[in-house]
Structures are given as structure tokens and as C-alpha cells.
Wavefront OBJ file of the C-alpha trace (Angstrom):
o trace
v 1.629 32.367 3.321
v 4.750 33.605 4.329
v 7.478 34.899 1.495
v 10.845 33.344 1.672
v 12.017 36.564 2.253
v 9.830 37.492 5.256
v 11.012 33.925 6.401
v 14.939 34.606 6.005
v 14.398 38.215 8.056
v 12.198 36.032 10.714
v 15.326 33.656 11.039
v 17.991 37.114 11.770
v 15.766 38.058 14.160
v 17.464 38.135 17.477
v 14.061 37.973 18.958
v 13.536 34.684 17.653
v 16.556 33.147 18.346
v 15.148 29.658 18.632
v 13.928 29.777 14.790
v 17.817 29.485 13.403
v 18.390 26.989 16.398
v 15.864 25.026 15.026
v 16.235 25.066 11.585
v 20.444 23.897 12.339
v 19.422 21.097 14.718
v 16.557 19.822 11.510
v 19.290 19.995 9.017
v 22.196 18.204 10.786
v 19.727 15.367 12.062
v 18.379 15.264 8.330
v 22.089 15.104 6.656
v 23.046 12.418 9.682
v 20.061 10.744 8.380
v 20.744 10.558 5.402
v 24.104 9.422 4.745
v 23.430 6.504 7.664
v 19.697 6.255 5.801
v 22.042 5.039 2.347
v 23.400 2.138 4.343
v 19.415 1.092 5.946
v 17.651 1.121 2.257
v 20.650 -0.953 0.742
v 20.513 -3.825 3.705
v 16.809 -3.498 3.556
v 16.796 -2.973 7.657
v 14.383 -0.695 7.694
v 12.717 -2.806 10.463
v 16.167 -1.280 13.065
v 15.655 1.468 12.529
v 11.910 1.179 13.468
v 13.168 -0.855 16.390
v 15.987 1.746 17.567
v 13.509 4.742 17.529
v 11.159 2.383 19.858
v 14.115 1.497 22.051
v 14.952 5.385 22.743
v 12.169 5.959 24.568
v 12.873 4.141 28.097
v 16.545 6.077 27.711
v 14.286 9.354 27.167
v 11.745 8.379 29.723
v 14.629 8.137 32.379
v 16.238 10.869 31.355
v 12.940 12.971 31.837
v 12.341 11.580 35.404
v 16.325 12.482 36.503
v 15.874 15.995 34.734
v 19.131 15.258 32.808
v 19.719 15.131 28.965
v 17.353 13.503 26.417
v 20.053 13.060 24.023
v 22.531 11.184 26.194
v 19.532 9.017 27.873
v 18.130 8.385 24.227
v 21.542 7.621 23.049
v 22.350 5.113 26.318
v 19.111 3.101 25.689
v 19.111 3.203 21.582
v 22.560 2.086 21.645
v 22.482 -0.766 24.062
v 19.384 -1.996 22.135
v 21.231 -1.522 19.535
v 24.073 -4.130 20.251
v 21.903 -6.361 22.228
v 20.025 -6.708 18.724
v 23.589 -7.475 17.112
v 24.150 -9.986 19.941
v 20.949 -12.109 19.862
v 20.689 -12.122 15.794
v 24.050 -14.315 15.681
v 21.989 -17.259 16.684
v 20.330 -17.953 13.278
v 18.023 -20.213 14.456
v 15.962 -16.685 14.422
v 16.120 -14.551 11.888
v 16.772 -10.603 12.476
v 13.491 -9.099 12.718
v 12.428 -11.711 15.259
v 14.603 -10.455 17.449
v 14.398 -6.976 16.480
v 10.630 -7.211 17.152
v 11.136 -8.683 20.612
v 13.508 -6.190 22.089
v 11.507 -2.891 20.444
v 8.351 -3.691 22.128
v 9.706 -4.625 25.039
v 12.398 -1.120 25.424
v 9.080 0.901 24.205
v 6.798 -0.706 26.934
v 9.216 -0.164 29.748
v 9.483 3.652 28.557
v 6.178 3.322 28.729
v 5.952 2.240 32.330
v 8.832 4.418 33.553
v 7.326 7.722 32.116
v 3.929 7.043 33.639
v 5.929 6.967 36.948
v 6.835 10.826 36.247
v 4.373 13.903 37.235
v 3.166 15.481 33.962
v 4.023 12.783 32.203
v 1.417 13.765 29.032
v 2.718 16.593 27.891
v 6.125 14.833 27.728
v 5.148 11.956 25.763
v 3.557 14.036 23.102
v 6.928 15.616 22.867
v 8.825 12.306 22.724
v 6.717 11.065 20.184
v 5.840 13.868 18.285
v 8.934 16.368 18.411
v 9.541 20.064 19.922
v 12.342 21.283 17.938
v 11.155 24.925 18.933
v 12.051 24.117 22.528
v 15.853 23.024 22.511
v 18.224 23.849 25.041
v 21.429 24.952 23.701
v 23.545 22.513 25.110
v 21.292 19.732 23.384
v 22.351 21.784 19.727
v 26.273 21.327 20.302
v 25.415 17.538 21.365
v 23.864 16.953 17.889
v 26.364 18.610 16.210
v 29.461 16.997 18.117
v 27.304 13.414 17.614
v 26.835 13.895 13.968
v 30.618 14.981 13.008
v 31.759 12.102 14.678
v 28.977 9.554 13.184
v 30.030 10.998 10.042
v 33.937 10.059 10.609
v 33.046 6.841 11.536
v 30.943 6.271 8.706
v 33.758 7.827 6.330
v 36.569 5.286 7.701
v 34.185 2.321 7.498
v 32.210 2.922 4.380
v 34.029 0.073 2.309
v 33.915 -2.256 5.104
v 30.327 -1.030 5.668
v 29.081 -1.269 1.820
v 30.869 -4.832 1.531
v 29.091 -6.377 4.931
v 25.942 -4.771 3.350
v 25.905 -6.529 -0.100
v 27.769 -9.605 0.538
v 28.181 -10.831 4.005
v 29.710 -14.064 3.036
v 32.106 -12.595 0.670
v 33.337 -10.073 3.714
v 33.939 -13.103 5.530
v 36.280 -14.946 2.856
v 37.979 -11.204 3.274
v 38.349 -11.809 7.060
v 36.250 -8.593 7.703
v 35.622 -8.767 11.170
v 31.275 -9.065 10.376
v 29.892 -9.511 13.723
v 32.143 -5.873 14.800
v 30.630 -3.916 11.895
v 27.103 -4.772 12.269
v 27.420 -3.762 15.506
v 29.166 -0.535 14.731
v 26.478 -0.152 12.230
v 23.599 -0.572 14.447
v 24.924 2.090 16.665
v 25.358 4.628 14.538
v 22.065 3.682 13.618
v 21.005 4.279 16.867
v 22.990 7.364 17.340
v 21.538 8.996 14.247
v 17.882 8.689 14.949
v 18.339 10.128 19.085
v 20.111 13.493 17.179
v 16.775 13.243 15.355
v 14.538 12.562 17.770
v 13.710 15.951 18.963
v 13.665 17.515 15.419
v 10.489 15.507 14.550
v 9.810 13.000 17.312
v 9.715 9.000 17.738
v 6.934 8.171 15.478
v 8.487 10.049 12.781
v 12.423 9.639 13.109
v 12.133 6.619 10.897
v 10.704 8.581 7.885
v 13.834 11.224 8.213
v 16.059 7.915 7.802
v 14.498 6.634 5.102
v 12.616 8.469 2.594
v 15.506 10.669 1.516
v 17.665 7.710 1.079
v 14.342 5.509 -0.990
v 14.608 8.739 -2.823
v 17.897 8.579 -3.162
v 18.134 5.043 -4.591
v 15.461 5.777 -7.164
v 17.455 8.564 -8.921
v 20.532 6.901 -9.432
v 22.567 3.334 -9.475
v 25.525 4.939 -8.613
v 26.228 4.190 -4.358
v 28.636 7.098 -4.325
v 25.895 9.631 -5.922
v 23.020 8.043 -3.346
v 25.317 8.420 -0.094
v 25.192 12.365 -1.965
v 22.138 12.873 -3.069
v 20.358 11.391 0.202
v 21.428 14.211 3.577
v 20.921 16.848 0.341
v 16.852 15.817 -0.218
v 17.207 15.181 3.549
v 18.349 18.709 4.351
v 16.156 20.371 1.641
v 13.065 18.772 3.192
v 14.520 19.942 6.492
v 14.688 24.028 4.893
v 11.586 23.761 3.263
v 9.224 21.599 5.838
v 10.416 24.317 8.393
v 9.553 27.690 6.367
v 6.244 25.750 5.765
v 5.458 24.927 9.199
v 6.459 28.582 10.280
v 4.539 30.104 7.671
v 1.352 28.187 8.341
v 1.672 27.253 11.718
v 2.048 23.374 10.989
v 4.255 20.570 12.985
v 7.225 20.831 12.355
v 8.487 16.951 11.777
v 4.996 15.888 10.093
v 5.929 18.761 7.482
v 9.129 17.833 6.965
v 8.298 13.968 6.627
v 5.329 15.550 4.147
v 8.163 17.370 1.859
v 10.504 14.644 1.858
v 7.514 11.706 0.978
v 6.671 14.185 -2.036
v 10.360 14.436 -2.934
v 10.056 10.732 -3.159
v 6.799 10.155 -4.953
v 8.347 12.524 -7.414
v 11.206 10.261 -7.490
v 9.193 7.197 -7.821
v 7.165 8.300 -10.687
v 9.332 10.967 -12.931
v 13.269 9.178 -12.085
v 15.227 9.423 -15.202
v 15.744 5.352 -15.396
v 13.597 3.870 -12.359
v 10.446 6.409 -12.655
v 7.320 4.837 -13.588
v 6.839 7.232 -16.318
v 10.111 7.129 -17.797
v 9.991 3.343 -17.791
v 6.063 3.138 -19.655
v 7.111 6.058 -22.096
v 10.532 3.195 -22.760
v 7.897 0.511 -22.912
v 5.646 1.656 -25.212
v 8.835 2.943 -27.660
v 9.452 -0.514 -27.606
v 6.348 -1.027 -28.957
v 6.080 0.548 -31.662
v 9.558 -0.287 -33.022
v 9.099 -2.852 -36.190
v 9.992 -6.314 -35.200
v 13.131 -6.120 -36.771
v 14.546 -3.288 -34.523
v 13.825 -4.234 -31.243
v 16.680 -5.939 -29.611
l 1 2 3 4 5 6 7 8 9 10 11 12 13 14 15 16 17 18 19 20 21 22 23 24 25 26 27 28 29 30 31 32 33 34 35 36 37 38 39 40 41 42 43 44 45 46 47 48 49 50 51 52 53 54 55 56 57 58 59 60 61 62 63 64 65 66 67 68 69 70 71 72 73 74 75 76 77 78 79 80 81 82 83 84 85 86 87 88 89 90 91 92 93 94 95 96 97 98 99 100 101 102 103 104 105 106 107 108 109 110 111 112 113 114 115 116 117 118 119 120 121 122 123 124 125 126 127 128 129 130 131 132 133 134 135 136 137 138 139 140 141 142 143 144 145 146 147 148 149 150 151 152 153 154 155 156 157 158 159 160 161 162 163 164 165 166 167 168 169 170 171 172 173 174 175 176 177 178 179 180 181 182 183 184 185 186 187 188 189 190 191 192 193 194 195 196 197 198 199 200 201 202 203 204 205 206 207 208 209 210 211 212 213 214 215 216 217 218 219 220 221 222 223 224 225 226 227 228 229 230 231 232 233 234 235 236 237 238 239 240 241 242 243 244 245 246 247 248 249 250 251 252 253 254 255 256 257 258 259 260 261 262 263 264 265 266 267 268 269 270 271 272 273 274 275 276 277 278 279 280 281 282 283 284 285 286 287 288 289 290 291 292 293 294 295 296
């Protein structure tokens, strides 16, 4: 196993240039992830995000064929996917993941189709859906960071409207928040998160990097202020360590980091101060063994 100090002279090494690369595109998808992630886990719409990191993959797929950028042609089809979702779940004659399902199968079937189209098409797909965060460009590394400070604005001007939509859509509309406009905001920046992300770990994965750290997150704390914290810093921790992992033992990249951040949240879900299952038996059986009298 590699030391962390072998791993931190591997990363100054101008002959691996692509290992710092890497490890800056894995943390700025994983803190994008995370503070969007706080907003998915609260609304319970998990299920878009699943959907959005489906829908990517015709965007990618063309993208691929015209030789042009994965991020923008990710970010073209998860977005309009995105707001064609918002669009269609107005009608609430369905409800949300109806037509979430719909449109995800249908954007990841055309990708699908469009890819197969494309010479050497295999080795592509395993990148789509599995990650190369080794292999990208430099160009693709200023997109993600330009992407993510401006997801992060938008999320910082919006995050009262955002939070109120989220736990009370009917008081937001006594407040004349404008509901249908937010959810559609929020989708995309939903969408816009996971194509940053996409490369880091892949399309299978993305939806772990969105929500485990912010499941985590929620477990540790009932504050929302501390969880939209806490949840890109287990996000980019699981980013730092699933990376000096995979280097050291020559392991995928994204499964690792999805592997750190799941433990990070098993250790959340059994040992949180309030919300861990052992805290909460250890409360139970103090209970217990109070006298009658004492318990309240």
C-alpha cells in the first residue's frame, strides 16, 4: 500500500500531471454534489437524480459521435430532460416519478441507439458509464470548475426560496414564490451537477456522489445549515481518500470513492450522536432501567 506521503510526492510530480488534475476535477464534482445532494435527500427526489444521470447519456453519446465536448453535450441533454421533467409533472393527474421514469428510459435508450451508430463505440460506453477521470482534457477541468462556481451562486441566492419549495410547497405558494420557476431551476442544477460528475466516476455511479454524502449528512445533524456543510466536506474527503486508494492499489477510481463515502455513511447510520442506531439502543435501554418513577 502506498504511504500518504509517497502519494502527496506522486501528486508534485510533473510527470504525472494528470494525478493532481484528477484529484481537483473528483473534489469539485464531490463538493457540487454535495451542497445540490442537501436539497435531493430533503425533497426525497432521489429518483431525478437517477433520471438526470440516465438522460446525459444521448447528450454524451452525440457529443462522442461530433468529437466535441462531453460536458457541454451531457449538460444540453441533462438539462433539457431536466425541464421537460418540470414541465410534464405540473399535470398531477401523474405523479413525479411517473414521469421521471418515462423520460429516463427513453433519453438512456436513444443514447443507447445513437452511440451504437459510432465506430468504437465499446470502449466509450464503458467510459460513460463507468468514469475515466485519469483521461481529462484540460479544457473539460476549467468547464467543471466555471460550472460548479456558478451552480454554487445560484444555489447561494436561491437557498431560502429553494429550502421553502422543498418543505412546504403550498406554503411557498401563499408566499407567491414563483414554484413552478424554482423546481425548474432546481432540476437543472441538478442536472448540471451530476454532468461535472460524470467523468469523475461515471453514469452508473454519479447518483451515489449526490447522495450518500448528503444521507450522511442528514444523519449527523438536524441542523439544515450544518448538513448543506457537512455534506461537499464527506463528499470531498471521500473524493481525497477514494483517489489515494485507487492509486495505491490500482482500483476504479469512482467505485472507490462511492466505497469510502457508503462507509462514511454506514458509520453515520450506526454510531450518529442522536440518529445512530447505537446511540439510540444504548438511550433505549437507559430508559429501561430507570425506576418507574423517573422516566418521563
Amino acid at each position: 500500500m502506498l504511504s500518504p506521503a509517497d502519494f502527496l510526492a506522486d501528486l508534485l510530480n510533473p510527470d504525472l500531471a494528470f494525478l493532481p488534475k484528477a484529484l481537483a476535477v473528483a473534489m469539485m464534482s464531490s463538493l457540487v454534489c454535495g451542497v445540490i445532494g442537501g436539497y435531493v435527500v430533503l425533497r426525497g427526489m432521489a429518483f431525478i437524480g437517477d433520471a438526470v444521470a440516465h438522460a446525459v447519456f444521448p447528450g454524451l453519446a452525440v457529443a462522442f459521435v461530433l468529437q466535441g465536448s462531453l460536458v457541454l453535450g451531457g449538460a444540453v441533454a441533462g438539462v433539457l430532460t431536466a425541464v421537460l421533467v418540470a414541465v410534464f409533472a405540473q399535470n398531477r393527474r401523474l405523479k413525479e416519478d411517473s414521469i421521471i421514469g418515462v423520460f429516463f428510459v427513453a433519453a438512456f435508450a436513444l443514447g443507447i441507439v445513437i452511440i451504437s451508430r459510432a465506430p468504437g463505440y465499446a470502449g466509450s460506453l464503458q467510459q460513460f458509464l463507468f468514469g475515466s477521470i485519469t483521461g481529462i482534457p484540460d479544457e473539460d477541468v476549467l468547464v467543471v470548475a466555471g460550472s460548479g462556481l456558478v451552480l454554487l451562486t445560484v444555489v447561494f441566492l436561491l437557498h431560502k426560496e429553494f429550502v421553502l419549495v422543498t418543505l412546504d410547497r403550498e406554503m411557498a405558494r401563499a408566499a407567491g414564490l414563483p414554484v413552478f420557476a424554482l423546481d425548474v431551476v432546481l432540476y437543472v442544477c441538478v442536472a448540471v451537477a451530476i454532468v461535472i460528475s460524470v467523468q469523475t466516476i461515471g453514469n452508473i455511479l454519479v447518483l451515489a456522489l449526490l447522495i450518500t454524502p448528503a444521507a450522511a449528512a442528514r444523519l449527523l445533524t438536524d441542523r439544515l445549515g450544518v448538513m448543506m456543510l457537512l455534506a461537499p466536506v464527506i463528499g470531498s474527503a471521500s473524493a481525497l481518500v477514494g483517489l489515494y486508494l485507487s492509486w495505491s492499489a490500482d482500483l476504479p477510481v469512482g467505485g472507490m470513492i462511492v466505497l469510502v463515502a457508503t462507509a462514511v455513511f454506514l458509520l453515520a447510520w450506526f454510531f450518529a450522536p442522536r440518529h445512530g442506531l447505537v446511540p439510540r439502543r444504548l438511550t433505549r435501554e437507559r430508559v429501561r432501567e430507570q425506576p418507574a418513577g423517573q422516566r418521563r
